[in-house]
C-alpha positions as CSV (number, residue, x, y, z in Angstrom):
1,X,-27.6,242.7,238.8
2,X,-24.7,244.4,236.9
3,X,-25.1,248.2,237.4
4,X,-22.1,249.6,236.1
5,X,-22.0,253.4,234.1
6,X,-19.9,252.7,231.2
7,X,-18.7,250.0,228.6
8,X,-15.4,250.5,230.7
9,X,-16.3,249.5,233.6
10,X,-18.1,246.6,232.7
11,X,-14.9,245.2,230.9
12,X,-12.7,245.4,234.1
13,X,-15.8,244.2,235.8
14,X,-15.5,241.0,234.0
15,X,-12.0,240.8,233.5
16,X,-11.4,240.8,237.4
17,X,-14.0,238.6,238.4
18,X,-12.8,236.1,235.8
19,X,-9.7,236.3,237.1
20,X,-11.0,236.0,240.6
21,X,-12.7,233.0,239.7
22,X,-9.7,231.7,237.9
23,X,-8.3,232.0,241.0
24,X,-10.4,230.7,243.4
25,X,-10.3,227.4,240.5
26,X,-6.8,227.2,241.6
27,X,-5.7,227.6,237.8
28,X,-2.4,229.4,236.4
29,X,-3.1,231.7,233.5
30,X,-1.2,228.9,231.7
31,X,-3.9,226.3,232.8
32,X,-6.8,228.5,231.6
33,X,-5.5,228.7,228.1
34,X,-4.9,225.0,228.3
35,X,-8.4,224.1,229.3
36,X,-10.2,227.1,227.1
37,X,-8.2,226.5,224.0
38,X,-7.6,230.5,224.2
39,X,-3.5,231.4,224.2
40,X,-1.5,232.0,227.0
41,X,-1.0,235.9,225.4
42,X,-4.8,236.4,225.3
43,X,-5.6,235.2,228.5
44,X,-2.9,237.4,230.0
45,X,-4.1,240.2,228.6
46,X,-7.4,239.8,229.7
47,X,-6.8,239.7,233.0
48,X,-4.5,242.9,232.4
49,X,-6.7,245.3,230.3
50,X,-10.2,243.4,229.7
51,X,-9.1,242.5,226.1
52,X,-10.7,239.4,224.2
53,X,-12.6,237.9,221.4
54,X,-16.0,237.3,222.1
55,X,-14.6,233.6,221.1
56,X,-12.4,233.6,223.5
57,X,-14.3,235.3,226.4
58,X,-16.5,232.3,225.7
59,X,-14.4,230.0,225.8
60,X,-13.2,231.2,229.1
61,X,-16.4,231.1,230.7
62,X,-17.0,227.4,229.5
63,X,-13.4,226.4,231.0
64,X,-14.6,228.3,234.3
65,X,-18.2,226.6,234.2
66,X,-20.0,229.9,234.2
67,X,-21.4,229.3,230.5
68,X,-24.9,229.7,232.1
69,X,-24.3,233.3,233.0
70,X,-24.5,233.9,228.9
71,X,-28.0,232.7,228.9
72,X,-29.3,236.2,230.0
73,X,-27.9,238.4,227.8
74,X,-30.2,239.7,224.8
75,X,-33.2,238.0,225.9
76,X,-36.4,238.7,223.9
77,X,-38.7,241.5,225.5
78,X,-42.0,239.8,226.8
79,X,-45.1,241.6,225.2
80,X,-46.9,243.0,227.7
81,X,-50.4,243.4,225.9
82,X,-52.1,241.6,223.1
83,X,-52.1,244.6,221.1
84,X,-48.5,244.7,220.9
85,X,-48.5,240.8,220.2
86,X,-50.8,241.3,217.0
87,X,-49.0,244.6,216.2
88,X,-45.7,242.5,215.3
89,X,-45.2,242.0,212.1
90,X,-44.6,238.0,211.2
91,X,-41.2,237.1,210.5
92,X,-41.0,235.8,207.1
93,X,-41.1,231.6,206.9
94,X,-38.2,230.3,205.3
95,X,-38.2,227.3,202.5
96,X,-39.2,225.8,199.5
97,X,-41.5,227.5,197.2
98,X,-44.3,225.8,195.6
C-alpha cells in the first residue's frame, strides 16, 4: 500500500514507477506516446516533473497494462452496521414521470 506524506510525493511516486515500468517494457518515450495516444511532450514531461492529464495518465496505464491498478481508487465505504445502512438516505431514481 501507498504510504506516502504529501500530494508531492505521490506524483514522483507514480511518475517514476511509470517510467520504471516503461522501462522494463523496453519502450522509448517515443513508443509510449505511440501506443497511449498521449504526445511525445507530455509523456516527457511526465517522467520529468510528474505532469499529466488525468486522460493521459490513463492512457499511459492502459499502454503499460496496469489499467487494473485504477480499480481501487474511490471505492465505496462498506457499511459496517445496519443502522448506518437504513440511516442513508435513498438516492433519488431517475426517469420518466407518470
Amino acid at each position: 500500500m501507498l504510504s506516502l506524506s504529501s500530494p508531492g510525493e505521490v506524483i514522483r511516486s507514480v511518475a517514476s514507477r511509470a517510467r520504471d515500468r516503461r522501462l522494463r517494457e523496453g519502450l522509448t518515450q517515443q513508443a509510449l506516446a505511440d501506443r497511449s495516444g498521449v504526445s511525445f511532450g507530455s509523456i516527457k514531461r511526465f517522467e520529468r516533473t510528474g505532469e499529466i492529464s488525468l486522460r493521459g495518465l490513463v492512457q499511459v496505464a492502459f499502454a503499460l497494462g496496469v489499467q487494473g491498478d485504477f480499480e481501487g481508487l474511490f471505492q465505496p465505504i462498506p457499511f459496517a452496521t445496519l443502522d448506518e445502512v437504513l440511516a442513508t438516505p435513498r438516492k433519488p431514481m431517475r426517469g420518466r414521470r407518470r
